[in-house]
C-alpha positions in Angstrom: 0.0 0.0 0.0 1.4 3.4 -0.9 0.1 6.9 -0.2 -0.2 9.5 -3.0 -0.8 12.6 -1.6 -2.0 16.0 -4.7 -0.9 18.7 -2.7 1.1 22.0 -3.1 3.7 23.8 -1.1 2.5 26.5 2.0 -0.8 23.5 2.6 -1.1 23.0 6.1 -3.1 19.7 5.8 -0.5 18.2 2.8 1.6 18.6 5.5 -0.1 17.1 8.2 -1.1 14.8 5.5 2.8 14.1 5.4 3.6 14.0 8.8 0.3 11.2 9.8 2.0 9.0 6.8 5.3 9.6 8.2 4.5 8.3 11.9 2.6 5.4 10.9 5.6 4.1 8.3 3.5 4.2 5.8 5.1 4.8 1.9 4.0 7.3 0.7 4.7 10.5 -2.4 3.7 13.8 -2.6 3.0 15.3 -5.7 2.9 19.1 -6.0 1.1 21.8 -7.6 1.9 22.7 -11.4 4.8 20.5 -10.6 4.3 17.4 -10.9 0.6 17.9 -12.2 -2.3 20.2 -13.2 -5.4 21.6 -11.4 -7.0 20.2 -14.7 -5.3 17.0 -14.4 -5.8 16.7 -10.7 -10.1 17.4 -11.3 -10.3 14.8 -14.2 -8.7 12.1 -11.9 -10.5 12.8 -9.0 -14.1 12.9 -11.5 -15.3 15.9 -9.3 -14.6 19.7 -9.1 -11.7 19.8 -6.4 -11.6 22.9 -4.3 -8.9 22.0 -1.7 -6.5 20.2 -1.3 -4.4 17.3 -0.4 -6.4 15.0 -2.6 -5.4 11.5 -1.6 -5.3 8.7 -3.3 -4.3 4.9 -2.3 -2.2 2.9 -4.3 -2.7 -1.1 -3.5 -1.7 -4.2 -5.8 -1.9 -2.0 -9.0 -4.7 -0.2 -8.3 -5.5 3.3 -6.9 -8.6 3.9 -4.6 -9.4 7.8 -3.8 -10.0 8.4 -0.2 -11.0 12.2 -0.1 -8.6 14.8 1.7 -6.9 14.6 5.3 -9.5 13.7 7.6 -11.0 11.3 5.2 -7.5 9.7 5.3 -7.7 9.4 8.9 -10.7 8.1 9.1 -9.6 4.9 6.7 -6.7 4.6 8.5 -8.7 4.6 11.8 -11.4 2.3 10.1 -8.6 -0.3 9.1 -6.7 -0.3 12.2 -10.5 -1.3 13.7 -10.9 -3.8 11.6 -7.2 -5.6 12.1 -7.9 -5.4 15.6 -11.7 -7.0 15.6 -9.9 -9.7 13.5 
C-alpha cells in the first residue's frame, strides 16, 4: 500500500497529510502543484470539481482507490486499524 498525496507547497493539511504517513511508516509520495501535475489534471482524476486540497489517493496491488482529503484519510486509516484489531 502506498500513499499518493495531490498537494502544493504552504498547505497545512498536505503537511499534516505528510507527517500522519510519516509516523505510521507508511510509503508514501507527494505530488505538487503545477509541478508534478495540473489543477486540470488533478479534477479529471478525481471525477469531481476539487476545491482543496491534499487529494489523496491509495495505491494497493496496482490499483489506486481515492480516499477524499486529510481527515477522510484518517478516518480509513482509523477504520482499518479497527478492523485488524476486531480480526
Amino acid at each position: 500500500m502506498e500513499i499518493i498525496i495531490y498537494g502544493k507547497d504552504g498547505c497545512p493539511n498536505c503537511d499534516k497529510t505528510r507527517m500522519l504517513c510519516q509516523i505510521q511508516s507508511l510509503p508514501h509520495q507527494l505530488l505538487k502543484l503545477d509541478a508534478d501535475y495540473s489543477a486540470e489534471a488533478l479534477q479529471a482524476k478525481v471525477g469531481q470539481p476539487v476545491r482543496s486540497l491534499p487529494q489523496i489517493f491509495i495505491l494497493r496491488d496496482g490499483s489506486e482507490s481515492y480516499v477524499g482529503g486529510y481527515d477522510a484519510l484518517r478516518a480509513h486509516l482509523g477504520s482499518q486499524a479497527a478492523a485488524l484489531q476486531a480480526a
